[in-house]
C-alpha positions as CSV (number, residue, x, y, z in Angstrom):
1,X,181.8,186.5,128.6
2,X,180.9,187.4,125.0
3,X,181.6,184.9,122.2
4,X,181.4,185.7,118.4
5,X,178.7,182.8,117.5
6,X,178.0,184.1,113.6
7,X,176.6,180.9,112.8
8,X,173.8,181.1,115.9
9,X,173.6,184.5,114.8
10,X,172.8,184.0,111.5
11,X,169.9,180.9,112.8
12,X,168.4,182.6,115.1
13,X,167.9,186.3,112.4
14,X,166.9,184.2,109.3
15,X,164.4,181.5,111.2
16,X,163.0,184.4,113.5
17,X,162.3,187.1,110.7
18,X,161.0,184.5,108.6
19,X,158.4,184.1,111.0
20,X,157.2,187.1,111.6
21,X,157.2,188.4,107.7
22,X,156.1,184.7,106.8
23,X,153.1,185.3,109.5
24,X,152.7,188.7,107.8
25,X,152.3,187.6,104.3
26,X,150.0,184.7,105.3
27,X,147.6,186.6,107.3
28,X,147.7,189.1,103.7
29,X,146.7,185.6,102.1
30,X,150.3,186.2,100.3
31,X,152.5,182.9,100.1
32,X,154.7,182.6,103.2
33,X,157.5,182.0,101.0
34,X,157.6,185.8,99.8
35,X,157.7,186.4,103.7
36,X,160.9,184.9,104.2
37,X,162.3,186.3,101.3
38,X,161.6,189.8,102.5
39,X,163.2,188.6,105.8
40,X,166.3,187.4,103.8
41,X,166.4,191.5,102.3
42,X,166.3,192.4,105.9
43,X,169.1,190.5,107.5
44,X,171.1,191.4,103.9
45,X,174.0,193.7,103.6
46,X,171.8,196.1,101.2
47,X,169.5,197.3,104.1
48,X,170.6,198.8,107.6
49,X,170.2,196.7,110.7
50,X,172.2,193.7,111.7
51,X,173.6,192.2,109.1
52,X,174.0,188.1,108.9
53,X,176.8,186.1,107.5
54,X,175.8,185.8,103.9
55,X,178.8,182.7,103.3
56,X,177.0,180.7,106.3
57,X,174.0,181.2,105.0
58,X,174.4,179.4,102.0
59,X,175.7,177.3,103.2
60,X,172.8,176.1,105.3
61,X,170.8,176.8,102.4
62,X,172.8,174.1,100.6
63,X,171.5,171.7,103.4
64,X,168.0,172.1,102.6
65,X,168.4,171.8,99.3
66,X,169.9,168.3,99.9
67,X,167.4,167.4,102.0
68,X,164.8,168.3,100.0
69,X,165.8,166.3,97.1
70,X,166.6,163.6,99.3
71,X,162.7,163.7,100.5
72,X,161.7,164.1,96.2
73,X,163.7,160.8,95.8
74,X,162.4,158.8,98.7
75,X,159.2,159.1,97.3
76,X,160.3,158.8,93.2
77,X,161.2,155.8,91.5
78,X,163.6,154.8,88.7
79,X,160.6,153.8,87.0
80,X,158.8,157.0,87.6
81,X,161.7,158.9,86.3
82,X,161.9,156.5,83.0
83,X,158.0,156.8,82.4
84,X,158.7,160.6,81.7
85,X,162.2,160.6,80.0
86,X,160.5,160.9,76.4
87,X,159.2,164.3,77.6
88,X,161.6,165.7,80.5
89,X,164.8,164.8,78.2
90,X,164.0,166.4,75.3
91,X,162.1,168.9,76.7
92,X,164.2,170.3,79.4
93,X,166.8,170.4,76.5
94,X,164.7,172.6,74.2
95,X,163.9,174.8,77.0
96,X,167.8,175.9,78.0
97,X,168.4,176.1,74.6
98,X,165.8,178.2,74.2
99,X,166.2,180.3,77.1
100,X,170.3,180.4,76.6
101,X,169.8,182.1,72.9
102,X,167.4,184.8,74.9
103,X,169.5,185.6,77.3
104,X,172.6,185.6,74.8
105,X,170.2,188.1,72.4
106,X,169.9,190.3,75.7
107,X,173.4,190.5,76.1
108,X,174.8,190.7,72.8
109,X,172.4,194.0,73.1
110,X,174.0,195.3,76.2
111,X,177.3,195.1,74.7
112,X,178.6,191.9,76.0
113,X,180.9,189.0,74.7
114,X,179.3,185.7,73.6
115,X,181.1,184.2,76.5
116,X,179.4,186.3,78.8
117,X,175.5,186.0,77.0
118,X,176.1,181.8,77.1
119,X,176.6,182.1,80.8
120,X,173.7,185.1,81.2
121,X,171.6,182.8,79.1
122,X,172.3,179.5,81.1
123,X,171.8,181.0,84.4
124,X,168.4,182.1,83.2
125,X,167.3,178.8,82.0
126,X,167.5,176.6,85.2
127,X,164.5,176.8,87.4
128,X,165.0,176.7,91.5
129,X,165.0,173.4,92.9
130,X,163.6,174.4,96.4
131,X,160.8,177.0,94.7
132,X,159.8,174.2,92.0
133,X,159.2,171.2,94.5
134,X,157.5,173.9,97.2
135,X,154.9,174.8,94.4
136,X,154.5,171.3,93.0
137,X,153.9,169.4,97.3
138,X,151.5,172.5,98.1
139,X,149.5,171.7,95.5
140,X,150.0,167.9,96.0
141,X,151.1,167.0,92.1
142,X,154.2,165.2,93.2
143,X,152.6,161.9,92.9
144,X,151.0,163.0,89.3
145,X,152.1,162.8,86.0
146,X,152.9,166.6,85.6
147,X,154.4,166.2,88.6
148,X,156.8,163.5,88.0
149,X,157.1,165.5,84.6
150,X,158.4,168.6,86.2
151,X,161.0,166.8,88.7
152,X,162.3,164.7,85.8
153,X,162.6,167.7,83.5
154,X,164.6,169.2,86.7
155,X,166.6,166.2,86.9
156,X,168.1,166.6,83.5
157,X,168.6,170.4,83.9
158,X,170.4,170.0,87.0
159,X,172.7,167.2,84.6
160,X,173.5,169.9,82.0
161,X,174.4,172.5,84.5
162,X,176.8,170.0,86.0
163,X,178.6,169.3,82.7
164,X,178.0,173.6,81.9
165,X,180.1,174.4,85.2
166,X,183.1,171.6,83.8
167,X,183.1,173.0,80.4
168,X,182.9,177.0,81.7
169,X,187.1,177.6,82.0
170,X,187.7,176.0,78.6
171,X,185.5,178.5,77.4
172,X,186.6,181.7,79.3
173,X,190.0,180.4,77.7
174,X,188.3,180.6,73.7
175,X,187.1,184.1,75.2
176,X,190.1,185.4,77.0
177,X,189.1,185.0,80.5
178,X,191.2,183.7,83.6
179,X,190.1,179.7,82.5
180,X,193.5,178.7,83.4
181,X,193.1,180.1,86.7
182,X,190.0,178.0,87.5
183,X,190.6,174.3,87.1
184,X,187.0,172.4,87.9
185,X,188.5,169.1,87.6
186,X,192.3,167.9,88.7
187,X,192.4,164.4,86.7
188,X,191.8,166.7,83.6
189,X,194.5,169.5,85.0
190,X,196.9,167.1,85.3
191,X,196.7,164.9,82.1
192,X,195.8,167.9,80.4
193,X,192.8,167.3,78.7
194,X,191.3,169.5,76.0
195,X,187.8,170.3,75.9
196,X,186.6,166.8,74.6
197,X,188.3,164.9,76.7
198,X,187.2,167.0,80.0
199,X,183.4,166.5,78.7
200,X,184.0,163.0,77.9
201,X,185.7,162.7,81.6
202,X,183.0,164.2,83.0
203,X,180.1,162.3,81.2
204,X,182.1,159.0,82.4
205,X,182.3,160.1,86.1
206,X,178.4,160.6,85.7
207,X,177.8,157.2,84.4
208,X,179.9,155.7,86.7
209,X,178.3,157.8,89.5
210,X,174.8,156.2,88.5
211,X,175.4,152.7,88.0
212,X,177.2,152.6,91.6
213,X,173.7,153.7,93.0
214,X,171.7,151.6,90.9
215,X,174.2,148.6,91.3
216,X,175.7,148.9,94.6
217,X,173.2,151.6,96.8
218,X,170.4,150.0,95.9
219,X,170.8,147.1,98.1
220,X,173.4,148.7,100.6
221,X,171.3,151.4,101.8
222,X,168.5,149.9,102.5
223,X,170.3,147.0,104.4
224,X,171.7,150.0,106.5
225,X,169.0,151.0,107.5
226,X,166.7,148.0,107.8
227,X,170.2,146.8,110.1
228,X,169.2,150.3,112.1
229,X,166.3,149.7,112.2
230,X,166.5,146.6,114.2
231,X,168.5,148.1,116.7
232,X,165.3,149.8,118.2
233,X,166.4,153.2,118.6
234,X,164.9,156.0,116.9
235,X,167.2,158.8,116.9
236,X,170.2,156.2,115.4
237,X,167.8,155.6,112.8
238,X,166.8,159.6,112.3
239,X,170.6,159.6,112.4
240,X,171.4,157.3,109.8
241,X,168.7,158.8,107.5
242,X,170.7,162.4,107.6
243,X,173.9,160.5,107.3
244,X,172.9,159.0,104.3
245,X,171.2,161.5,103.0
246,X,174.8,164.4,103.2
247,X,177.4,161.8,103.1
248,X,176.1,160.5,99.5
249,X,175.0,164.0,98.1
250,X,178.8,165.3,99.5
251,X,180.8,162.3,97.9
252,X,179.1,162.5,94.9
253,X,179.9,166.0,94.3
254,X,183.6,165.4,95.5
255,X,184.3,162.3,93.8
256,X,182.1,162.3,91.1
257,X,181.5,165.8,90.4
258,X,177.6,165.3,90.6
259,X,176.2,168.2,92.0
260,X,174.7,168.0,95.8
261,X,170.8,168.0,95.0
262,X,171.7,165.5,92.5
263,X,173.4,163.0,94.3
264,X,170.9,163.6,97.6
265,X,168.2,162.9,95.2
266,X,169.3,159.4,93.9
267,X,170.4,158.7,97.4
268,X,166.7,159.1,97.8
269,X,165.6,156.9,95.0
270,X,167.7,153.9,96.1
271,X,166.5,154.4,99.8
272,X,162.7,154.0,98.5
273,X,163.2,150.4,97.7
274,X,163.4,149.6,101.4
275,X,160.1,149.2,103.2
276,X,161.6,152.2,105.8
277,X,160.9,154.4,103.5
278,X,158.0,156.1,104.9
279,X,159.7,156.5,108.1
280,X,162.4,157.9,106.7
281,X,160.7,160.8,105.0
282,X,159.0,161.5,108.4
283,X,161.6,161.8,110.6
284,X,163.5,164.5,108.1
285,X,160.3,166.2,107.1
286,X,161.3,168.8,110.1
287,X,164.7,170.0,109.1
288,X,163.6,169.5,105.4
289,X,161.2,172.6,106.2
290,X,163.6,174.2,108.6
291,X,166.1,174.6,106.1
292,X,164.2,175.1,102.8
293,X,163.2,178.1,104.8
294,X,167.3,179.6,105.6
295,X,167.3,178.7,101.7
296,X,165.0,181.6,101.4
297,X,166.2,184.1,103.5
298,X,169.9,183.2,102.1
299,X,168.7,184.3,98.3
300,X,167.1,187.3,99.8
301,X,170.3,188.4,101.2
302,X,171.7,188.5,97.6
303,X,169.3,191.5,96.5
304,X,169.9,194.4,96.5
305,X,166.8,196.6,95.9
306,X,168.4,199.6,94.5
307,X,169.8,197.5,91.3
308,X,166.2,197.4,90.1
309,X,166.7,201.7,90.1
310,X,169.9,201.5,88.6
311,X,169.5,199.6,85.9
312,X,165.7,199.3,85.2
313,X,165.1,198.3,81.2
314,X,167.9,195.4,81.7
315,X,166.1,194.3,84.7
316,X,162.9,193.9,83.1
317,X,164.1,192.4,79.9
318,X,165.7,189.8,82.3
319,X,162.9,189.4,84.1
320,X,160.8,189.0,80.8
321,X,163.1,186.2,79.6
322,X,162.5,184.2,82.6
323,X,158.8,184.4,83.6
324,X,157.2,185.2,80.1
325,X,159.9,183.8,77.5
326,X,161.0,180.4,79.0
327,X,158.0,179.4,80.4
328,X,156.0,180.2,76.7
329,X,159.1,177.6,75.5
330,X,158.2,174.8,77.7
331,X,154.4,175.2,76.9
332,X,154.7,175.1,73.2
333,X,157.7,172.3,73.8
334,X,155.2,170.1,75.9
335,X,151.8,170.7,73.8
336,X,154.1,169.5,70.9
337,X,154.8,166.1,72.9
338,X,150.8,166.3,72.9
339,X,150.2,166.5,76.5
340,X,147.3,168.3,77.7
341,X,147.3,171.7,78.0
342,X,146.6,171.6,82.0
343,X,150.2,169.8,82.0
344,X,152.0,172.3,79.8
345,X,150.4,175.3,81.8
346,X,151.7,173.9,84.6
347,X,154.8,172.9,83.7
348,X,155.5,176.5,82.1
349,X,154.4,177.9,85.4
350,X,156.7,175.7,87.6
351,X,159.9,177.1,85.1
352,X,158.6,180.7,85.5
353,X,161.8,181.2,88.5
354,X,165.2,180.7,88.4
355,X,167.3,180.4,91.3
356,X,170.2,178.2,93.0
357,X,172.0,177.0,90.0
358,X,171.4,180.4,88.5
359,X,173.5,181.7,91.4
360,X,176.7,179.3,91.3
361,X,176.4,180.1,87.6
362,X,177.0,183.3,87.5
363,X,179.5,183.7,90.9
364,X,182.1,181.2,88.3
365,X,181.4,183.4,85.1
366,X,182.8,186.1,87.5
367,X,185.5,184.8,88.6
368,X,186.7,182.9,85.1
369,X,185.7,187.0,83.7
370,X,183.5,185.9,81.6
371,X,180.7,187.5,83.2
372,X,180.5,191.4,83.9
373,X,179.4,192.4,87.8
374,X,176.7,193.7,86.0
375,X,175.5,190.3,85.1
376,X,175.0,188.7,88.0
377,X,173.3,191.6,89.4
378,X,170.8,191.4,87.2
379,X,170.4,187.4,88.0
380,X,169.9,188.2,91.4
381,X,167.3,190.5,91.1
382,X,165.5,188.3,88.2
383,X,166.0,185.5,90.6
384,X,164.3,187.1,93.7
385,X,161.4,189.0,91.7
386,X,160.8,185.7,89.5
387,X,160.0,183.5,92.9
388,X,158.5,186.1,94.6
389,X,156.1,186.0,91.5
390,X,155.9,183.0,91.0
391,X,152.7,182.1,93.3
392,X,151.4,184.8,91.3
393,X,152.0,182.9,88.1
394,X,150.4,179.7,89.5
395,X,147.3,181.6,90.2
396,X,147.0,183.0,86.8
397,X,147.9,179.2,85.4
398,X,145.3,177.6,87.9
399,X,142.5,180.5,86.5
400,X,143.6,179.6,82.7
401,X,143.0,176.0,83.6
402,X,139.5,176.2,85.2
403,X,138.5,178.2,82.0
404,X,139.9,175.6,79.8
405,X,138.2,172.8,81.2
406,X,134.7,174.0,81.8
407,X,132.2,171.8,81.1
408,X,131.0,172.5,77.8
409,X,127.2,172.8,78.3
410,X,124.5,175.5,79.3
411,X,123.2,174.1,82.2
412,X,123.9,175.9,85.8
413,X,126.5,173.6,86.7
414,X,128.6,174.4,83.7
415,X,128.2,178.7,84.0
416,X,129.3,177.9,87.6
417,X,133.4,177.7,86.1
418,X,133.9,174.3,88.0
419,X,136.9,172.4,86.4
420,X,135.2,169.1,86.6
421,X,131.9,167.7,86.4
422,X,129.7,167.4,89.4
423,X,129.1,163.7,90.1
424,X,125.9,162.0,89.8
425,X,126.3,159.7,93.0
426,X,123.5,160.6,95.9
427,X,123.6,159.6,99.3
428,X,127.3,158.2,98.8
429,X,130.3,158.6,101.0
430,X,133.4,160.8,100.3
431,X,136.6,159.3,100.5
432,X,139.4,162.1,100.6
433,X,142.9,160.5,100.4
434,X,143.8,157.0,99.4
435,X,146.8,156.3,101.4
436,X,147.5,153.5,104.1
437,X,144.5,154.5,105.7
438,X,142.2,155.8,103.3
439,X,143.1,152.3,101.3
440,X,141.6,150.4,103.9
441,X,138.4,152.5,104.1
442,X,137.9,152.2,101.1
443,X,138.2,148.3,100.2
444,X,135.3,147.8,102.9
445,X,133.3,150.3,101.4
446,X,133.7,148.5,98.1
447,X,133.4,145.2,99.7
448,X,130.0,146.4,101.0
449,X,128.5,147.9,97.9
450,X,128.3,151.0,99.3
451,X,128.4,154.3,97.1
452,X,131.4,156.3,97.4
453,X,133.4,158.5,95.5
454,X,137.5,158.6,96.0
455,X,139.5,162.2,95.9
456,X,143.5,161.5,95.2
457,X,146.6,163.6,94.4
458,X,148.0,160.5,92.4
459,X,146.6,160.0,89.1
460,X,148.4,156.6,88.7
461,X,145.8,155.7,92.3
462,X,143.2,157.3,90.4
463,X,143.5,155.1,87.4
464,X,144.0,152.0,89.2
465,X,140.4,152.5,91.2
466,X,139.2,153.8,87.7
467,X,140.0,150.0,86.5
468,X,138.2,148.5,89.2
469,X,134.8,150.3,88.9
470,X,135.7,152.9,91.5
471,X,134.6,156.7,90.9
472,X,138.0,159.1,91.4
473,X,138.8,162.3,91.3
474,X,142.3,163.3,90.9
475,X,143.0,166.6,92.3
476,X,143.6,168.7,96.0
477,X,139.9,168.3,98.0
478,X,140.8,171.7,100.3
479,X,140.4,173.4,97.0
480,X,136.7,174.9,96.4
481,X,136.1,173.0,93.2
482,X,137.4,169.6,93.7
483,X,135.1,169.1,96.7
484,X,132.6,171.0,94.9
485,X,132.9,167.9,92.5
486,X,132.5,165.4,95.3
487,X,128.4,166.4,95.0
488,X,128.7,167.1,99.4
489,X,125.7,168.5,99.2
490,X,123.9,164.8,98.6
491,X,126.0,163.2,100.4
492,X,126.1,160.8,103.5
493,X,129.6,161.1,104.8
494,X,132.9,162.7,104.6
495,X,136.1,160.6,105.5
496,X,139.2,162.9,105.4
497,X,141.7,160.1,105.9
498,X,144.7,162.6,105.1
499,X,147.1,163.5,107.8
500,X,147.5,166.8,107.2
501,X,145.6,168.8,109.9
502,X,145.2,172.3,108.6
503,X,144.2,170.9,104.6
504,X,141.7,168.6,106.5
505,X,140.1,171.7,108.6
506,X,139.3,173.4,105.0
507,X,137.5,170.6,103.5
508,X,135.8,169.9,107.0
509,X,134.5,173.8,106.5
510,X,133.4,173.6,103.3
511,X,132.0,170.5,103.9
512,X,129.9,171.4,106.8
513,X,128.9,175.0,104.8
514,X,127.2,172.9,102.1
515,X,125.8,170.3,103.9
516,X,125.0,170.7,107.7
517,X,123.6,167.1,108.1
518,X,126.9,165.1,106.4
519,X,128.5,163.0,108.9
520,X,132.2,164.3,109.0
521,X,134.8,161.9,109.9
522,X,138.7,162.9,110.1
523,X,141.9,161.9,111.8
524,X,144.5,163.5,113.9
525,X,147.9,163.1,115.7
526,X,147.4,165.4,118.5
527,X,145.2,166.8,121.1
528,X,145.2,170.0,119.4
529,X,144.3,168.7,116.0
530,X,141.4,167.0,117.0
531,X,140.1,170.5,118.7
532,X,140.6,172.2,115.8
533,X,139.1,170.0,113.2
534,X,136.0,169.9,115.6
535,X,135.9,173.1,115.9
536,X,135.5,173.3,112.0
537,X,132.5,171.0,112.4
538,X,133.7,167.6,112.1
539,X,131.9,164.9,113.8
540,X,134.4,162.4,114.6
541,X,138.0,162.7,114.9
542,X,140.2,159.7,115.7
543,X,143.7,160.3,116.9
544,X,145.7,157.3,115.7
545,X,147.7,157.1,119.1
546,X,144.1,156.7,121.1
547,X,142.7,153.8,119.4
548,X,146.5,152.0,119.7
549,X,146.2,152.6,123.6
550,X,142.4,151.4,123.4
551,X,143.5,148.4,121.5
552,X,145.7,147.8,124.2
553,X,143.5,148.0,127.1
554,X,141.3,145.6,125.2
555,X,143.9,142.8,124.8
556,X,144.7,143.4,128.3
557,X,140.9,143.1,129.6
558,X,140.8,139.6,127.5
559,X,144.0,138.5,129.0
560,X,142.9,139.3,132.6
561,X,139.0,140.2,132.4
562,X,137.8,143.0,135.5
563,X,141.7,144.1,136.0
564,X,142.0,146.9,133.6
565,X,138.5,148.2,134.6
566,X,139.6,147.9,138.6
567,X,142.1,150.2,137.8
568,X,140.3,152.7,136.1
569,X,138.1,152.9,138.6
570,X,140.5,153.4,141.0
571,X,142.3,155.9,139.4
572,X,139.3,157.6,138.7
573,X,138.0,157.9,142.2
């Protein structure tokens, strides 16, 4: 019997072309993400073939997006976001400003209406939420001051979008557009509210939005789930975790008019303040990366390749004002704050893409005729060449800051272009990753007086074992010169106490290539992860769910001394 299943249709196209052009593109040493944009082209209505339903697409592309902001805010806290609102508010300000009077300039040009360059302009100024946090967790800068920079600087855009989308009919009305026909708000439709009052409205509803969080979901959310928690079953608990995680970021935007990564995101932030935390981010890692990837594929399905043809000079001016132009704003904007330059490079690199704000943006300026066809064309295709280059941009940005911190000095550790300087320790162990386990590593190492030298993504760890007389390194150790740093070469041991396999098999290579003698400790979560990182050349790998079931044994061979061993024995004759 056949049945019209558009929605498995669409799953099964986007996930399974994704792989295979995201396999493609890795074994090219090309991001995967580029992969499943290409896959997104292919699935589009612009290219022959099957063709997937764009409107479903979105929509699941909208679930990743809350789920990825809801993972970003269980592991951000108010605090964090405070610490960088001197810089991220004022900043991300200046930037749309910036961007908004290019993009106007570029339109006033092609023979638009103001109306039309404010929303061109706007919809170039937002960066992608999805392609910004990607770039920011590969590298591991989450936990860093740029980091928490960037997502607070993304936080504040995503604020004046909201209140750009509630002020757009009022002024497709100034312009002579169809605002009347496009109400965003029904208490200010039916009290009538001028412009004022519907920004006013709107920056109330916000407020009140917030302080219900921080008043009321701080507490009840993680009573929910420390109550669910208690119950003992782990899928209610995966399940209350995704409920939270939709049902607050789909109120918010109903209720409150927040938009959906906002409100998933402080939903987030509340939820850290329960122990669960961890968990929580665990179990929703898997559709986190399931449907960041349909988010992909769904913006690929917007281009159409031959607008690039049609209108080429537009395109690249677009294209200009939103990797070159924006991105030189934010530099200059945060070297003025007098941040280091690595932090501006970055920051400038990680706003060198627009994307999903970008497209809702220009799909209302359409339909309040504010925006020509034309218009959000050209966003689309600035969108999807601007993350598809964006890698690109990180590599250059990554080159730019190796050059700029080289080690001023003539000797052959300085010509060798490392980014930090080699460390003087000999015969010491290295301690990559200062987590839950690499925490307790560590303290007996330091207990012991033994020489070691810690590698974190976290510059606020790194400065805390700074203050207690313990060499760190802040920075990624899978990358060639962080580890170089580490000195392996003189060194006793390795301990890779991350949990992530395939980073811990390139510093286990690396390792092993520059010293064949260091002892090479690292830890796994599966049969096949302690083959591979073997295989690489570590010595020891310790699979956490081993040593539980040895403890075990142990405590029973106390209990009842020659019973566990009897049965061994017999089991193994």
């Amino acid at each position: 019997m056949p049945h019209d299943t558009p929605l498995i249709a669409t799953v099964v196209a986007g996930l399974g072309l994704a792989f295979v052009f995201g396999t493609i593109a890795q074994r090219f040493r090309v991001p995967p993400l580029v992969g499943y944009l290409l896959a997104g082209v292919a699935v589009g209505p612009f290219t022959p073939g099957f063709v997937a339903d764009q409107a479903l697409a979105t929509e699941l592309a909208e679930l990743g997006i809350i789920l990825l902001m809801f993972g970003v805010g269980l592991h951000f806290s108010l605090n964090d976001l405070l610490s960088v609102r001197a810089i991220a508010v004022p900043g991300a300000i200046a930037q749309i400003a910036v961007a908004t009077l290019m993009g106007l300039g570029l339109a006033l040009l092609m023979g638009w209406t103001v109306g039309a360059g404010l929303v061109f302009g706007l919809a170039l100024s937002v960066a992608s939420t999805v392609v910004l946090l990607r770039a920011l967790q590969e590298r591991r800068l989450m936990d860093t001051e740029r980091g928490k920079i960037a997502v607070g600087w993304l936080i504040v855009e995503d604020l004046a979008m909201v209140l750009a989308l509630v002020l757009f009919p009022a002024v497709a009305s100034l312009q002579g557009g169809d605002g009347a026909a496009l109400t965003t708000d029904p208490l200010a439709a039916r009290f009538g509210l001028g412009l004022t009052g519907v920004l006013v409205l709107t920056l109330i509803k916000i407020a009140v939005f917030i302080a219900l969080m921080l008043v009321v979901g701080r507490r009840l959310i993680p009573w929910v789930l420390h109550y669910i928690a208690h119950t003992g079953s782990r899928e209610l608990f995966r399940l209350t975790v995704l409920a939270i995680a939709l049902c607050i970021a789909f109120g918010a935007t109903k209720l409150f008019g927040v938009s959906l990564a906002l409100g998933a995101f402080f939903a987030g932030m509340m939820l850290r303040e329960s122990p669960l935390s961890q968990r929580a981010a665990q179990e929703t890692l898997p559709l986190r990366d399931a449907f960041a990837v349909l988010f992909f594929v769904s913006v690929g399905m917007l281009f159409d390749p031959l607008s690039v043809v049609r209108e080429p000079w537009p395109f690249a001016a677009t294209l200009f004002v939103i990797v070159v132009g924006k991105s030189l704003a934010a530099l200059l904007i945060v070297a003025l704050f007098r941040h280091p330059m690595a932090t501006a490079l970055m920051i400038s690199a990680s706003l060198a893409q627009i994307g999903e704000f970008s497209f809702i943006l220009a799909e209302l300026g359409v339909a309040l005729n504010l925006l020509p066809k034309a218009g959000r064309d050209l966003i689309l295709a600035g969108a999807i060449v601007s993350i598809m280059l964006n890698p690109l941009v990180f590599a250059v940005v990554d080159w730019l800051t190796s050059r700029l911190e080289k080690p001023q000095a003539s000797s052959p550790t300085a010509a060798a272009s490392e980014p930090v300087p080699v460390t003087e320790l000999q015969d010491h162990t290295i301690l990559v990753g200062y987590g839950r386990v690499g925490s307790i590593v560590g303290d007996a190492l330091h207990q012991r007086s033994a020489p070691f030298l810690a590698v974190e993504a976290s510059d606020d760890m790194v400065a805390k074992l700074k203050e207690r007389g313990i060499e760190a390194l802040m920075g990624n150790a899978a990358r060639a010169s962080v580890l170089r740093a580490t000195n392996p070469a003189a060194a006793r041991s390795l301990v890779i106490a991350i949990p992530e396999a395939f980073e811990a098999g390139q510093i286990v290579e690396q390792a092993r290539a520059a010293n064949a003698d260091i002892q090479i400790i690292a830890r796994a979560h599966s049969d096949a992860e302690v083959d591979h990182l073997k295989a690489l050349g570590a010595d020891i790998v310790i699979m956490g769910e081993r040593e539980i079931a040895r403890g075990m044994i142990e405590e029973l061979d106390r209990a009842r001394p020659g019973t566990v061993r009897a049965a061994e024995q017999d089991s193994a004759a």
